[in-house]
C-alpha positions in Angstrom: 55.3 54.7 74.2 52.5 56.9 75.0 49.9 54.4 75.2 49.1 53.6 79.1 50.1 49.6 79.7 51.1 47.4 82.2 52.7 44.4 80.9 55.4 41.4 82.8 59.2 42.5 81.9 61.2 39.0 81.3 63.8 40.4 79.5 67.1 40.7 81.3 68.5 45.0 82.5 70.5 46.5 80.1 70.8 45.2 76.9 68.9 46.7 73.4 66.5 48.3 75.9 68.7 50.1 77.3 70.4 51.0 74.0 66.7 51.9 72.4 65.7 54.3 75.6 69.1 56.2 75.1 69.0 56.7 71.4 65.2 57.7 72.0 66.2 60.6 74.5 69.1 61.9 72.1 66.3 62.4 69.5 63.9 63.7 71.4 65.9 66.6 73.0 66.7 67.2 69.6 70.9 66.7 69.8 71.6 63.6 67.6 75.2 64.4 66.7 76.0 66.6 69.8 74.1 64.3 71.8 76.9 60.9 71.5 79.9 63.6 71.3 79.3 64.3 74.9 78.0 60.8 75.6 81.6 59.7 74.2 83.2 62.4 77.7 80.9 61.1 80.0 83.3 59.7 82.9 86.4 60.0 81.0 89.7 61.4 82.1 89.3 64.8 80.3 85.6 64.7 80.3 83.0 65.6 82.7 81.4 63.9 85.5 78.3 62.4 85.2 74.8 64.7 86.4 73.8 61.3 87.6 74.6 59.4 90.5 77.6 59.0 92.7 79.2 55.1 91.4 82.7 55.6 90.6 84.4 55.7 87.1 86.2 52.9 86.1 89.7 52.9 85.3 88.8 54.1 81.6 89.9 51.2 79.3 86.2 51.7 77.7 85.1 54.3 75.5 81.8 53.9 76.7 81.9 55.1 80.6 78.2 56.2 80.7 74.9 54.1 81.5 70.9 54.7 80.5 70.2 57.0 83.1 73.8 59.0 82.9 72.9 59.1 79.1 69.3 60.5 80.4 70.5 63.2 82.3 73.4 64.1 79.9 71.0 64.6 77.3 68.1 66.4 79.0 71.0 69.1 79.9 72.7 68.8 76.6 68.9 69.7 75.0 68.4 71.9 71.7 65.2 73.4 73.6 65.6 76.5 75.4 63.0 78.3 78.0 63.7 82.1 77.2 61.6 84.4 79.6 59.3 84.4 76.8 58.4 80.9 76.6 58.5 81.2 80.6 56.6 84.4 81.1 53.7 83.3 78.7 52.2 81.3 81.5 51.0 82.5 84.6 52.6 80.6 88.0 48.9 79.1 88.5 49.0 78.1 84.8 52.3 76.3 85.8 51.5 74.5 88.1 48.6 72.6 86.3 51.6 70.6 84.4 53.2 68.1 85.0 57.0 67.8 86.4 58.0 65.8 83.3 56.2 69.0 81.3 58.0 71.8 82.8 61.9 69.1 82.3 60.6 69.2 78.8 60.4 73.2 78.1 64.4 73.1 77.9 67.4 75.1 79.8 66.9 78.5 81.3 68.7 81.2 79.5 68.3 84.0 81.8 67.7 85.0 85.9 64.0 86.0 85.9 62.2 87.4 88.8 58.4 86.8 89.8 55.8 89.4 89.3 53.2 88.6 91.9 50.7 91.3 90.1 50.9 89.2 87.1 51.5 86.1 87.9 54.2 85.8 85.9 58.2 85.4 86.0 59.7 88.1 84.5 63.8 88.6 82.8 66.1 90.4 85.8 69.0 91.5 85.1 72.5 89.3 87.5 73.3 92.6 89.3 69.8 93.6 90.0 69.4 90.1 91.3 72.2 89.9 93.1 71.5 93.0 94.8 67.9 92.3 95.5 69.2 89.1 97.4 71.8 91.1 99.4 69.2 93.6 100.2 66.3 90.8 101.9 69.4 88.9 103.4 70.9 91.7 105.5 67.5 93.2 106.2 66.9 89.8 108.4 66.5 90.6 112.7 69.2 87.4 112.2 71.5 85.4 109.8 69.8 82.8 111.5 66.6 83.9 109.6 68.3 82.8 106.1 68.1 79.3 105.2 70.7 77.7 102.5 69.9 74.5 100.9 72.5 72.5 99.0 71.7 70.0 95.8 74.4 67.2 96.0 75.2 68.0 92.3 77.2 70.9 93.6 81.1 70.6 92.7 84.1 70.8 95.6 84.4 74.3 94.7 81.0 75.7 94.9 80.1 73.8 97.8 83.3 75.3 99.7 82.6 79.0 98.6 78.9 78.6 99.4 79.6 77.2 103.1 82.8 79.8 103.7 79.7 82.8 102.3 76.9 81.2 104.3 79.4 81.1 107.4 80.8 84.5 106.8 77.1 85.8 106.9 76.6 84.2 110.0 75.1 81.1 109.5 75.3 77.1 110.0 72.0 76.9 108.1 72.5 74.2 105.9 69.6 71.7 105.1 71.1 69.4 102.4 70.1 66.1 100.2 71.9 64.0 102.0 69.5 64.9 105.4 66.8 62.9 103.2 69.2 59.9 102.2 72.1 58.6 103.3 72.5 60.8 107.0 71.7 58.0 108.6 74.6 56.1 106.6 77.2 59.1 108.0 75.7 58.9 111.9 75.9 54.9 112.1 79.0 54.7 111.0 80.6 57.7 112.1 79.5 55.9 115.5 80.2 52.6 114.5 83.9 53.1 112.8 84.8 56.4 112.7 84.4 57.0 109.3 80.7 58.0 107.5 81.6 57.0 104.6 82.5 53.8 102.6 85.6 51.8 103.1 85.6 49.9 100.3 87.4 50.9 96.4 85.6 49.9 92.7 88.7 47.0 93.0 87.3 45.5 95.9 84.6 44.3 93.7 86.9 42.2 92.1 88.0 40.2 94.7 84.8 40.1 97.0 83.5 36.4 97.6 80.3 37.7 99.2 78.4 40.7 98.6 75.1 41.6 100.5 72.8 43.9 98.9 70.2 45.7 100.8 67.6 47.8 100.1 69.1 48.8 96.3 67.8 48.7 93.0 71.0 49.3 90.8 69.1 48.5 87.5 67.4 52.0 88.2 69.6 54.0 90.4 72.7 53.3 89.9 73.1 51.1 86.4 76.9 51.2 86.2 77.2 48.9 89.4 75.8 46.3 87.1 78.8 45.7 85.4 80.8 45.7 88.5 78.5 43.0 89.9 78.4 40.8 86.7 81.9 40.3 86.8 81.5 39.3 90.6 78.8 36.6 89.2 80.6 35.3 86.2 83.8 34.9 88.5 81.7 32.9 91.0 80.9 35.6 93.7 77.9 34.9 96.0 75.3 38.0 95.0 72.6 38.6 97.9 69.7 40.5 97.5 67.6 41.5 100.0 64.7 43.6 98.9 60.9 43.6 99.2 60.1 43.8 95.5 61.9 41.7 93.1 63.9 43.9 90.7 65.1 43.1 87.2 68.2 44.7 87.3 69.0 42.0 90.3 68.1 39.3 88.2 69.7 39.4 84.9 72.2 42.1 83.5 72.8 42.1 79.2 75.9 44.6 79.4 74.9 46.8 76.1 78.7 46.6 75.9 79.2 42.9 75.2 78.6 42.0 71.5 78.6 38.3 72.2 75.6 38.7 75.0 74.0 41.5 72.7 73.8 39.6 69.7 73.6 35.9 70.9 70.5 37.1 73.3 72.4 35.4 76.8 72.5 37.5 79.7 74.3 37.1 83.3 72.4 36.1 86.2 73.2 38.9 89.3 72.0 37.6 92.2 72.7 33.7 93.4 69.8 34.4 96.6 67.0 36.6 96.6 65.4 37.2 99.8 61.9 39.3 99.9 62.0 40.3 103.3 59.3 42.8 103.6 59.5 46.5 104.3 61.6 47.4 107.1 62.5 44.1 107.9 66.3 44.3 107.0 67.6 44.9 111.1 65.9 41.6 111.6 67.0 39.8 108.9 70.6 41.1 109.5 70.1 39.7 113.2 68.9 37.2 112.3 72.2 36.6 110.3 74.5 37.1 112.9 72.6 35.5 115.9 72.9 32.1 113.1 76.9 32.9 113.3 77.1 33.6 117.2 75.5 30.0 117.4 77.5 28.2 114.6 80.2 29.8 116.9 79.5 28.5 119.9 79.2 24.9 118.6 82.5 24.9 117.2 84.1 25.9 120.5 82.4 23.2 122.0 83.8 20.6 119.0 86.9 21.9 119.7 86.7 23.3 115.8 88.1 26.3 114.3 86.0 29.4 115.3 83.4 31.6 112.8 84.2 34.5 114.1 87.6 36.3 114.0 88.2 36.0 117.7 91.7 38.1 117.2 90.5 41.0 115.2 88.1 41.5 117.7 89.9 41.5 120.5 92.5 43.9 118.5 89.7 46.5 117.4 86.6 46.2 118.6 84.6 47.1 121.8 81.6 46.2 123.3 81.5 42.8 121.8 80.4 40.7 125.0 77.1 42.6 125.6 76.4 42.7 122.0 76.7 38.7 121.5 74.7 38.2 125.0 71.7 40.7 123.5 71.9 39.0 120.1 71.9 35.6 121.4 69.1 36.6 123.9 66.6 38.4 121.3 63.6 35.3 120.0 63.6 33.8 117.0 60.1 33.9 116.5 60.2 38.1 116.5 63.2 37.6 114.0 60.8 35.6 111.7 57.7 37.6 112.7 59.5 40.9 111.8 62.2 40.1 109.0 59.2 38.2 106.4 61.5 35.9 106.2 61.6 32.1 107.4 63.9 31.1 109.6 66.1 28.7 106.8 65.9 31.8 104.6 68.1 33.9 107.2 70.2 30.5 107.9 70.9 30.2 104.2 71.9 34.0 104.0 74.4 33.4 107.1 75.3 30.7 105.8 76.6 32.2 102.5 78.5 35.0 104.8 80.3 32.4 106.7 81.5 30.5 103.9 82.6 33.4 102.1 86.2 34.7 102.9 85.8 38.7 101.8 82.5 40.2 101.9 81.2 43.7 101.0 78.1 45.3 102.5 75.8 47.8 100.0 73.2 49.5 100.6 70.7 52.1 99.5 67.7 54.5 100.5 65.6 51.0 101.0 67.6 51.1 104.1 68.2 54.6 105.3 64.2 56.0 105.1 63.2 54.5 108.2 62.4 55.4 111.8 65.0 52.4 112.8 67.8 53.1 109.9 70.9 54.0 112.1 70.0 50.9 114.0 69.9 48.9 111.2 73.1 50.5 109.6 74.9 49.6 112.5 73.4 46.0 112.7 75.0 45.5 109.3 78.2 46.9 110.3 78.2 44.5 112.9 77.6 41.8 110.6 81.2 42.4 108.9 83.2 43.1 112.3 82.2 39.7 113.5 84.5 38.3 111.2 86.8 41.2 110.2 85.2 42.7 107.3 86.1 46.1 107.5 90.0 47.4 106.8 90.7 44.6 104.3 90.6 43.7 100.3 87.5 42.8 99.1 85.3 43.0 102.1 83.7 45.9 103.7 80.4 48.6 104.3 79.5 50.1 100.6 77.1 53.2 101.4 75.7 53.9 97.7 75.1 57.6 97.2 73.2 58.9 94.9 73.6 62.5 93.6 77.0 62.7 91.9 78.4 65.1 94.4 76.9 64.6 97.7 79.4 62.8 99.4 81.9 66.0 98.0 79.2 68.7 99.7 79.7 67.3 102.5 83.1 67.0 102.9 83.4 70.4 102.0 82.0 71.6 105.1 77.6 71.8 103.6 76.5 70.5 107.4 74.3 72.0 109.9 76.3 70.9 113.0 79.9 71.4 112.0 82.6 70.1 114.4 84.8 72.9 116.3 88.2 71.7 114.8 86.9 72.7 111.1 85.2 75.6 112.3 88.5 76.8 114.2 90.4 76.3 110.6 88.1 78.1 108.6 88.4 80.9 110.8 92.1 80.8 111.0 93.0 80.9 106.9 90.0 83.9 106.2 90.4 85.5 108.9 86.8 85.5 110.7 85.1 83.8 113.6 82.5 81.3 112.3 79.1 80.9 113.9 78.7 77.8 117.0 75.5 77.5 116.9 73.7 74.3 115.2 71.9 75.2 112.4 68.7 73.5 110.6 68.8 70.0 109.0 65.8 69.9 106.3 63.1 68.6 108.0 63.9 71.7 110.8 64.1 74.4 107.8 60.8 73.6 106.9 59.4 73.9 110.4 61.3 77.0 111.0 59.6 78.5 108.2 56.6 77.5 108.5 57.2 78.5 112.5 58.0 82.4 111.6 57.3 84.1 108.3 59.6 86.2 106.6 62.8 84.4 106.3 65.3 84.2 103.1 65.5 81.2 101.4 68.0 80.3 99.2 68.5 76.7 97.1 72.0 75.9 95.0 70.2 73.5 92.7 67.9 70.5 93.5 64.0 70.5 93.7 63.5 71.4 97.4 59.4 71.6 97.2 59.4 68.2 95.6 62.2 66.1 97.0 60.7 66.7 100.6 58.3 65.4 102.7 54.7 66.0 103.3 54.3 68.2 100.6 51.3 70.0 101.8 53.1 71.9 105.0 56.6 72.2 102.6 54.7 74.3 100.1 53.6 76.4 102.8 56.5 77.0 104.4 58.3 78.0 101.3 55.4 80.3 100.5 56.1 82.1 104.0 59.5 83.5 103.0 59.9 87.2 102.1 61.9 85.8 99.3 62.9 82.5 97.6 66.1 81.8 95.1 67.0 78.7 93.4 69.9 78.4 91.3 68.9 75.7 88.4 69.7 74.9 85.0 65.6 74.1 83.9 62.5 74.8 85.2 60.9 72.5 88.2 58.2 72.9 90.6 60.1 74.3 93.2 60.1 77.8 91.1 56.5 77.7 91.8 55.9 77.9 95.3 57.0 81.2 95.4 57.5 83.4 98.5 56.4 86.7 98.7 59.2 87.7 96.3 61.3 84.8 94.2 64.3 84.5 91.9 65.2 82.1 89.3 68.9 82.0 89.1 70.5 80.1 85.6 73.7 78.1 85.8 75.9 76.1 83.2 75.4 72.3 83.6 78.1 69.8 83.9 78.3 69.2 80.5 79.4 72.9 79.6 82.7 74.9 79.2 83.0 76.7 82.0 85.4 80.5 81.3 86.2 82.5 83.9 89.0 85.4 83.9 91.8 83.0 83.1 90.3 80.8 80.7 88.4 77.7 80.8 87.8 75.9 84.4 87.3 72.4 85.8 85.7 71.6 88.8 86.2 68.5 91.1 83.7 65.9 92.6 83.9 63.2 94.8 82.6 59.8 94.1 80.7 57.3 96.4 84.2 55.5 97.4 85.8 59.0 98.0 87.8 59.3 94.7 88.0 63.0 93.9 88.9 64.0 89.9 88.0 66.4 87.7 85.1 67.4 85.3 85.8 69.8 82.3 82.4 70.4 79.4 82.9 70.4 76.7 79.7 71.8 75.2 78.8 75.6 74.4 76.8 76.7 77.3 73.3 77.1 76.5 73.1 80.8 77.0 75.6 83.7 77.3 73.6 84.7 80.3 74.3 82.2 82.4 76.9 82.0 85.3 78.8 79.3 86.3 77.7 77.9 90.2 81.0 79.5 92.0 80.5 82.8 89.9 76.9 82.9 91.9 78.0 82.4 94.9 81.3 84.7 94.6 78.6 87.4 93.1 76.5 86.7 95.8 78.7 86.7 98.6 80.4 90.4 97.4 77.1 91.5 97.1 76.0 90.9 100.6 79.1 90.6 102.3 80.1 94.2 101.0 82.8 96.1 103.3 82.4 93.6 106.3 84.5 90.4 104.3 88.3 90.1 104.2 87.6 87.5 101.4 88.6 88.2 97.6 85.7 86.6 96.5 85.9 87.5 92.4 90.2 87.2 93.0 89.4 83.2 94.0 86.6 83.0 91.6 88.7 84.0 88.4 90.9 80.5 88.4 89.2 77.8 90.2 92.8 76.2 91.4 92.4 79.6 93.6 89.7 77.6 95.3 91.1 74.4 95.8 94.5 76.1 97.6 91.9 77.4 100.3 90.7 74.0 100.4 93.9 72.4 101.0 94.7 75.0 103.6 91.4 74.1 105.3 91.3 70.1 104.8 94.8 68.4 105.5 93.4 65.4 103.3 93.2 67.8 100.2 97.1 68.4 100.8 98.6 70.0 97.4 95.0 69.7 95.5 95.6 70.8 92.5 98.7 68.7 91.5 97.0 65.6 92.7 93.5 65.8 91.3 95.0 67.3 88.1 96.3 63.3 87.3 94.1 61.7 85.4 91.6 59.8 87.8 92.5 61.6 90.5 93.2 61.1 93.7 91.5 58.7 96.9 90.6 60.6 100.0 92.3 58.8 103.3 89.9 56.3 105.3 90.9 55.7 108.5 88.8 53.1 109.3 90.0 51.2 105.8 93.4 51.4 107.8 91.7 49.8 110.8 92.6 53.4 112.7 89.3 53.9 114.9 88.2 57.9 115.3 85.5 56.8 117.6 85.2 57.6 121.1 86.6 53.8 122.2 89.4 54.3 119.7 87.8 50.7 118.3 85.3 49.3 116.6 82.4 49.5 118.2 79.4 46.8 118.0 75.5 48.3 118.7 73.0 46.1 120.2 70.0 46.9 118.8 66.7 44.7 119.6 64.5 44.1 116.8 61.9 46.8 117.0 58.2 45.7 117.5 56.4 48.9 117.7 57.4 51.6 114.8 54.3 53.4 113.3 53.3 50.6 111.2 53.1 48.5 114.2 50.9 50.8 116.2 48.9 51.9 112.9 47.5 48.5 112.7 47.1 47.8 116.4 44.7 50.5 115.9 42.7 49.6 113.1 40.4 46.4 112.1 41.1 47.1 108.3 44.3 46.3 106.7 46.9 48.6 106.8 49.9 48.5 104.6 53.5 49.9 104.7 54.1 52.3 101.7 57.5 52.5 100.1 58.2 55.8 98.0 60.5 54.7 95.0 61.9 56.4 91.9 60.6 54.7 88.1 63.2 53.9 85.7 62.3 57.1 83.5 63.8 59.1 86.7 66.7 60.1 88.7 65.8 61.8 91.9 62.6 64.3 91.1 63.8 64.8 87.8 61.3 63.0 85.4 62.4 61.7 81.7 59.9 60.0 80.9 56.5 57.7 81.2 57.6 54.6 81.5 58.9 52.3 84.0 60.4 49.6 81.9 61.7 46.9 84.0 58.7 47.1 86.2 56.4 46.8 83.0 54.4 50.1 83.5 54.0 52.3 80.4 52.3 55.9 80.2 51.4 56.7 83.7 52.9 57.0 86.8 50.0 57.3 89.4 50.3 53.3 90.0 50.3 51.4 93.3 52.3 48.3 93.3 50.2 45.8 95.4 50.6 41.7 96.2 47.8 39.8 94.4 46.5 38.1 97.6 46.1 41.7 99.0 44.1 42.7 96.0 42.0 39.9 96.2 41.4 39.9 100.3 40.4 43.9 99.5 37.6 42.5 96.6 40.1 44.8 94.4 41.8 43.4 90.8 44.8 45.2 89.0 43.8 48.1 87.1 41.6 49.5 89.6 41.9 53.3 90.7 42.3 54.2 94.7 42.9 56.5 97.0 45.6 56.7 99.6 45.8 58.1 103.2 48.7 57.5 105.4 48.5 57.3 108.9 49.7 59.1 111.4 49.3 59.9 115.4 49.2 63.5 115.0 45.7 63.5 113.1 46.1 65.6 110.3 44.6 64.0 106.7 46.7 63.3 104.1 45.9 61.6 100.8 46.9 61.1 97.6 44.0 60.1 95.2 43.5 58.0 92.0 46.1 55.8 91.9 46.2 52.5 89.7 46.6 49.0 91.4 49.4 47.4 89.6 50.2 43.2 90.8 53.8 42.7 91.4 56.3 40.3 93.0 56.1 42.2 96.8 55.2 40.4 100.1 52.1 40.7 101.8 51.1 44.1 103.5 53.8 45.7 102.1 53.0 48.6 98.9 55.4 50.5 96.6 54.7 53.8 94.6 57.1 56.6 92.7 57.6 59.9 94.7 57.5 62.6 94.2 54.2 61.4 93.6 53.1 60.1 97.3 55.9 62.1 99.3 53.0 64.2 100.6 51.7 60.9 102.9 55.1 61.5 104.8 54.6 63.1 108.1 56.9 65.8 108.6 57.4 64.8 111.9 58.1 61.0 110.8 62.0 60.7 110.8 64.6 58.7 111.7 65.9 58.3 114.6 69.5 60.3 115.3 69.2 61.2 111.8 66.5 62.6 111.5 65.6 61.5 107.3 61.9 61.5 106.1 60.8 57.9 106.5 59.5 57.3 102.8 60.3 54.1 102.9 57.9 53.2 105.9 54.1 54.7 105.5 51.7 52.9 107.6 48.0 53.5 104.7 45.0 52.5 103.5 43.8 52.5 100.4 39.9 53.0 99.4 38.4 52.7 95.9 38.0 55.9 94.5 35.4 57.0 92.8 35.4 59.3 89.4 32.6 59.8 87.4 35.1 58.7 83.8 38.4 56.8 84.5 40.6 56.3 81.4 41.1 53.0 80.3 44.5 51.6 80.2 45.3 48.4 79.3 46.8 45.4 81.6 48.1 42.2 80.4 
């Protein structure tokens, strides 16, 4: 639907919508038969791994392992269309850039490297070695390794991720800005703290046997549609299902599983969540508070009934620390700042508790609703003490569910893609190849881009992803990018990031996911790692798009002979030629990855050990450790609106259902009822109405900030939807330039997209298209 219109969705997630929107992409990137082959290897055994997000694979009893968005991103990479350097090079840069991101997706794969012409304007073929070599020549020209920066896509397999760090480290550097500094990092840092562990505890079965699980600041339906299917059978089992999310979301409403004949034809569906709470944005540490100061006071009149206690008095004894002077601050903080802060009334939190007390097993989930605030590791570790106080954690069924969202990000970073590696990894690298890794700390994202725009001239280099879009404050990012001597990104189609060029810039072509992958020995598979730390392998199955292009560990062995020439003891093209090559050096490296290749070579694979799901404490207490955290009264929204007469609102950035990450499918926002555009602002009627505004108005946007540079985002359409008071919603990449480069987390230091104190003013154009709202 091309036709711009915003319209109520009633129908349930999933169901002939969902079927409809993936037969529609098949078609229109031209692959109808080719298109379900691959569909049919999504997930599976000897398939490939999803492009998409980061939910684990079922244990394969169903043909059908994929979802809309997997069946979006395997089909934009499957595509008939190709952009050859002449389709490419018959536009100038500046031409480029006039078009949209959902334009450039739709010119097809790259087919060659091609190199930028800064006399013309124009990208231009290159030839690998000439590439390769023009790379080696800026990197060791640099005063410092230090002076390179590599960036890491979370769609990067095991094995390039471990060759690109070993290269990067060999050169000299801990450089390593990833995706997961602008989502889950604050996930890792909590709960590293917290439980010794960053990362999940919970498996895909635990679902199954859950009597409770807490949702917060997720929109599966969208992100991460597979975990519908898991949380329908929850429902129809009897599971409580609690939501907890600012804008109500469809896919947390009703699920039709496209798989089910009897819901598909009969027209039923399955209610997902038994509570919804609209707790506005940010307001998740005081709801969770809230929560536990209701159990800590249920608790305390049982022991005075002489009843049987809430809590679990003997696993907290057994493994936890701290607990006294976390009960006393939790107990002490006022209800009426709970309330004030959470948007929630008081019975609303006592209902939630309520539900968690009653329920034997309970899992925690969470998305990037949680993690892109200035308070996220506060509030991760508020939710982790939810599930201590009554043993959730090391246990079937219950326990913390980080939800991830590239398919491989959790991987990258096991594999050693982090700025501030710890000194027992860096002493094992160094022992099996033979070098002396760099100590120093190196740059997170949001310090690349200040250290480029800092001091000109550095080397930039990007394994994938959309670095100039997927970051904050887009403005200063551009800039900074446009300092270096010279830019690379490795990339399968053409994004925006190719077009903030430094001085000099290369566009590097790989094969996708989907695509057989030769190397000297004959056909390779790479491994991943899921969101619950199951590691298996993906093998294409498609023709690559192009006899040009290189496979993502060919680039970086290429790469790494290239610069590394006559100083590296590494064999980089003698481990490149069989990919089991690779994952022996990782086994050396990682004791958890203990004879690789035989165990992720069984169909599934294998699960990575997680100490804390053993109730083994790597912490600094050797326990578990609770956090008091008060309930923070003065973030920037608080002090944006102490400052101001006229309402300001707290913006959350979001993706639209025709999206995964800053990759853009299509127009259309289904579930949310918005068709044909994507400059919209999601608003609360009574807001509207207090502003002398109605839905389909255009405005501007300018966020707010103390260090008093302008930034605004213009002509934007009011859309009314189900969101509390003083609280706004709108897509990135769109908006991500009102987030202040210097507004991050705290510890972790993520972009705080999910927390933009603004105000919006009516803008004013001469002709304003209509578009139609019913």
């Amino acid at each position: 639907m091309n036709k711009k219109v915003v319209q109520v969705y009633n129908r349930p997630a999933g169901g002939w919508g969902a079927l409809k929107s993936v037969a529609q992409q098949i078609i229109e990137q031209g692959i109808p038969g080719k298109g379900a082959k691959t569909l049919l290897s999504a997930n599976q055994p000897d398939g490939f791994d999803c492009p998409g997000c980061a939910w684990p694979d079922a244990d394969h009893t169903s043909t059908f392992e994929f979802c809309e968005n997997g069946a979006k991103a395997v089909a934009a990479e499957s595509t008939a269309r190709r952009a050859t350097p002449d389709i490419i090079a018959a536009h100038t840069v500046k031409e480029l850039t006039t078009h949209s991101d959902y334009w450039l997706e739709g010119l097809g794969r790259m087919t060659q490297p091609m190199q930028y012409d800064r006399s013309s304007d124009r990208y231009q073929a290159i030839s690998w070695e000439s590439a390769f070599n023009l790379i080696a020549t800026h990197l060791n020209a640099l005063p410092s390794p230090d002076d390179a920066i590599f960036y890491t896509s979370g769609r990067t397999s095991n094995e390039a991720a471990f060759l690109y760090q070993l290269f990067v480290r060999e050169f000299g550097t801990n450089n390593f800005p990833d995706c997961s500094n602008m989502c889950h990092e604050p996930s890792g840092f909590a709960m590293r703290e917290a439980i010794g562990v960053g990362k999940g505890t919970v498996l895909l079965s635990d679902f199954q046997i859950a009597d409770a699980i807490l949702i917060f600041g997720q929109n599966p339906g969208t992100n991460h549609p597979r975990m519908l299917g898991e949380l329908r059978g929850a429902s129809k089992r009897g599971a409580a299902i609690v939501s907890f999310n600012p804008l109500r979301e469809r896919g947390l409403e009703k699920f039709q599983n496209p798989q089910d004949m009897t819901e598909m034809i009969s027209g039923q569906s399955t209610a997902i969540s038994s509570d919804y709470f609209q707790l506005k944005i940010g307001g998740d540490l005081a709801t969770v508070k809230g929560m536990i100061k209701c159990v800590l006071e249920a608790d305390v009149a049982v022991q005075a009934a002489g009843a049987k206690r809430i809590i679990d008095v003997e696993f907290i004894a057994e493994h936890t620390a701290n607990f006294d002077q976390f009960a006393a601050e939790v107990l002490a903080e006022p209800w009426d700042v709970i309330v004030r802060e959470s948007g929630l009334e008081r019975a609303q939190i006592q209902r939630a508790a309520d539900i968690y007390m009653a329920a034997g097993k309970v899992i925690a989930c969470w998305g990037m609703g949680i993690t892109q605030h200035k308070h996220s590791v506060a509030t991760i570790q508020m939710i982790v003490n939810l599930l201590l106080l009554r043993g959730n954690i090391g246990r079937p069924g219950a326990g913390p569910c980080p939800v991830r969202g590239h398919s491989n990000v959790q991987g990258d970073r096991t594999m050693g893609i982090y700025e501030k590696p710890n000194t027992a990894f860096l002493d094992r690298l160094g022992q099996v190849f033979d070098f002396v890794p760099p100590r120093e700390h190196g740059y997170d994202t949001v310090g690349a881009i200040q250290a480029m725009l800092d001091a000109p001239n550095k080397v930039f280099f990007a394994l994938g992803g959309n670095f100039a879009t997927a970051t904050p404050d887009t403005e200063l990012t551009h800039k900074a990018l446009q300092n270096c001597a010279l830019t690379v990104h490795v990339a399968t189609k053409l994004n925006r990031s190719h077009l903030v060029c430094g001085r000099e810039a290369l566009i590097l072509p790989c094969l996708g996911r989907t695509e057989i992958d030769i190397q000297a020995t004959g056909p390779q598979a790479v491994s991943v790692e899921d969101s619950m730390s199951m590691v298996h392998l993906s093998s294409g199955i498609n023709a690559p798009a192009s006899p040009e292009l290189l496979s993502e560990p060919m680039i970086v062995a290429r790469l790494a002979a290239a610069t590394l020439k006559g100083r590296s003891k590494t064999d980089w093209m003698w481990l490149v030629a069989d990919y089991d090559r690779i994952r022996d050096k990782i086994a050396a490296v990682f004791d958890d990855f203990a004879d690789f290749n035989t165990r992720v070579k069984v169909p599934g694979g294998f699960h990575l050990r997680n100490t804390a799901s053993e109730r083994l404490w790597k912490t600094a207490t050797n326990k578990a450790n609770f956090y008091a955290h008060a309930v923070p009264t003065d973030l920037p929204i608080h002090q944006a609106r102490e400052s101001r007469s006229s309402p300001v609102f707290n913006l959350a950035t979001m993706r639209s259902h025709d999206q995964y990450n800053t990759t853009i499918y299509g127009m259309n926002d289904r579930y949310r009822g918005v068709f044909g555009e994507r400059r919209v602002l999601f608003i609360n009627k009574d807001d509207m109405a207090e502003l002398a505004m109605q839905a389909g108005d255009w405005v501007d946007i300018e966020s707010l900030c103390d260090d008093n540079a302008r930034r605004q985002v213009k002509r934007f359409m009011l859309v009314e939807y189900n969101i509390p008071r003083g609280c706004l919603a709108a897509y990135f990449p769109e908006t991500n330039g009102l987030v202040p480069l210097s507004s991050f987390a705290d510890y972790a230091r993520t972009p705080t997209s999910k927390s933009i104190p603004v105000v919006i003013t009516s803008h004013i154009e001469a002709t304003v298209p209509a578009i139609a709202v019913q």
